[in-house]
Structure formats: C-alpha cells, structure tokens
C-alpha positions as CSV (number, residue, x, y, z in Angstrom):
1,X,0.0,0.0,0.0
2,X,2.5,2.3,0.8
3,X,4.3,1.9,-3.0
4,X,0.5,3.0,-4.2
5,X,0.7,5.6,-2.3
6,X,4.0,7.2,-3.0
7,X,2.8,6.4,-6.6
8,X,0.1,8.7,-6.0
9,X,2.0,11.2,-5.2
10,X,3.6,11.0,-8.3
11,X,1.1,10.7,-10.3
12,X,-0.4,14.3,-8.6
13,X,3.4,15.7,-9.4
14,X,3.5,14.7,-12.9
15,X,0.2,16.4,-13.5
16,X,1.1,19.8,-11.4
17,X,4.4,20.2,-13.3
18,X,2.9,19.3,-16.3
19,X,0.2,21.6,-15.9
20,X,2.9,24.4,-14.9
21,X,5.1,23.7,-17.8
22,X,6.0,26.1,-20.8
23,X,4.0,23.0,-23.2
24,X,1.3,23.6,-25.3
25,X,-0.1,20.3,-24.8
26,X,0.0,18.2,-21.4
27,X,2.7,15.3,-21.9
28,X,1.1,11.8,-23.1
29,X,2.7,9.9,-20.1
30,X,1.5,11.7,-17.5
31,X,-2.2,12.0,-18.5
32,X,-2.2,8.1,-18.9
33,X,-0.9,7.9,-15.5
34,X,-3.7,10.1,-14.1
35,X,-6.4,8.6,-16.0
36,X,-5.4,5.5,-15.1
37,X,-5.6,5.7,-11.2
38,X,-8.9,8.2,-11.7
39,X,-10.0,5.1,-13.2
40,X,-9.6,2.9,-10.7
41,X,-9.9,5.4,-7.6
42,X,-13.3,6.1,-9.2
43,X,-14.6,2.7,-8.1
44,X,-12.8,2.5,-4.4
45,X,-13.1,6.2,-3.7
46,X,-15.2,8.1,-5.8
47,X,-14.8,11.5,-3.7
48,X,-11.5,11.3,-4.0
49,X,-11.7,10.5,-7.7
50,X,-13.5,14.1,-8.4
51,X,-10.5,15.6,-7.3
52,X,-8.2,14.1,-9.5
53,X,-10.8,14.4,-12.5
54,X,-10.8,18.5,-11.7
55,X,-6.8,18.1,-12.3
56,X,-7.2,16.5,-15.4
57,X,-9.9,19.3,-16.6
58,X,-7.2,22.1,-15.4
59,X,-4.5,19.9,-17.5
60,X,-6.6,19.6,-20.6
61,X,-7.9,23.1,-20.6
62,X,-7.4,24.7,-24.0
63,X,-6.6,21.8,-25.5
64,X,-9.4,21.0,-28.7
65,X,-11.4,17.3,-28.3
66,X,-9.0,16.5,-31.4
67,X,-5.8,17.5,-29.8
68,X,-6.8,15.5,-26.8
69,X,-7.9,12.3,-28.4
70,X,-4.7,12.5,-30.3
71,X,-2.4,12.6,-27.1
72,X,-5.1,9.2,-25.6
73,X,-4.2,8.0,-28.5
74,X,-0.6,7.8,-28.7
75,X,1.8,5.3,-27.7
76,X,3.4,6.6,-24.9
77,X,-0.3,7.8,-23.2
78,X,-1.3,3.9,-24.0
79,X,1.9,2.7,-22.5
80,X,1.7,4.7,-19.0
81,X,-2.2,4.2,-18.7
82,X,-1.7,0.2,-18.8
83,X,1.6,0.1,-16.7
84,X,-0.8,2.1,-14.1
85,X,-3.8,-0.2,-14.8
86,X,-2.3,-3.5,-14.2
87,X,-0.4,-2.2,-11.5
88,X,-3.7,-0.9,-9.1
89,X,-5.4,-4.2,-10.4
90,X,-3.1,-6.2,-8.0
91,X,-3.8,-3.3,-5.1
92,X,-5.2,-5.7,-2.3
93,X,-9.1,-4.4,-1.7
94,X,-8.8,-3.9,1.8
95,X,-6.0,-1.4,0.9
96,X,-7.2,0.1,-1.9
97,X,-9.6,2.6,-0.6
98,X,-7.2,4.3,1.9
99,X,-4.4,4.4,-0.9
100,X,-7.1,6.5,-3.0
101,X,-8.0,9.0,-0.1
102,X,-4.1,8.8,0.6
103,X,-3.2,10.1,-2.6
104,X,-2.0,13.6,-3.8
105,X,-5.7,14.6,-4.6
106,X,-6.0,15.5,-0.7
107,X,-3.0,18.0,-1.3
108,X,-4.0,19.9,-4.2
C-alpha cells in the first residue's frame, strides 16, 4: 500500500508540473498515469476520484477534443495508462480505498 501511495504522489506531481510547464499540450505519459488511477480510484473512492478528474480538466484546458484524443491515443499515453492499470489491479481491496483517499488529490 504504501508503494501506491508514493505512486500517487507521483502521479499528482506529474500532473502539477505538467500543468505548470511552458508546453502547449499536457505530456502523453503523465495524462495516462492520471487517468489510469482516476480510473480505478473512481470505483474504491469516488470522492477522491472528483479531485483528481478537476486536475485533469485544469490539465486539458485549452486543448481542442482533437488534440486531446490525439495525445489518448498515442503510444506513450497507451503505455503509462496500462503500466498504471495493471499495477492498481493487484492493489489488495482492503487497501485500496485508503491508498485512493491517501493520494496527492487530498494536497491539491
């Protein structure tokens, strides 16, 4: 639990500096990272989930439906949401809620 959580973390850093950066698009990698654990926080802790789905909205902004199904769509997005995926799968159920209410959604 605690690796899920430090992941977390990461995940919510990945998002802030990409959202900070001089880049006219967010980077592929860490939007599949996000989505990814919104995806599965959004069954275990769907509170927590809003938060991180308001990050993404603030990541995305001013980006066109095209330019955003472009980045889902390319290899590296596809790469870091399924590396996320399969690793929250194996998340034990009894630990998965307090890893999503653990996570860097609580500090932004």
């Amino acid at each position: 639990m605690r690796v899920l959580k430090i992941l977390c973390v990461g995940a919510g850093l990945l998002i802030a500096g990409s959202a900070w950066a001089d880049q006219s698009a967010p980077d592929p990698q860490a939007l599949g990272t996000i989505e990814a654990l919104v995806g599965y926080c959004s069954k275990v802790a769907p509170a927590e989930a809003v938060k991180f789905q308001e990050q993404i909205k603030q990541l995305l902004k001013g980006q066109s439906e095209k330019e955003v199904a472009g980045i889902r769509g390319s290899d590296e997005y596809r790469k870091a949401y399924d590396t996320m995926a399969a690793f929250v799968a194996k998340v034990d159920q009894r630990n998965a809620k307090v890893a999503c209410s653990g996570s860097a959604a609580q500090s932004q």
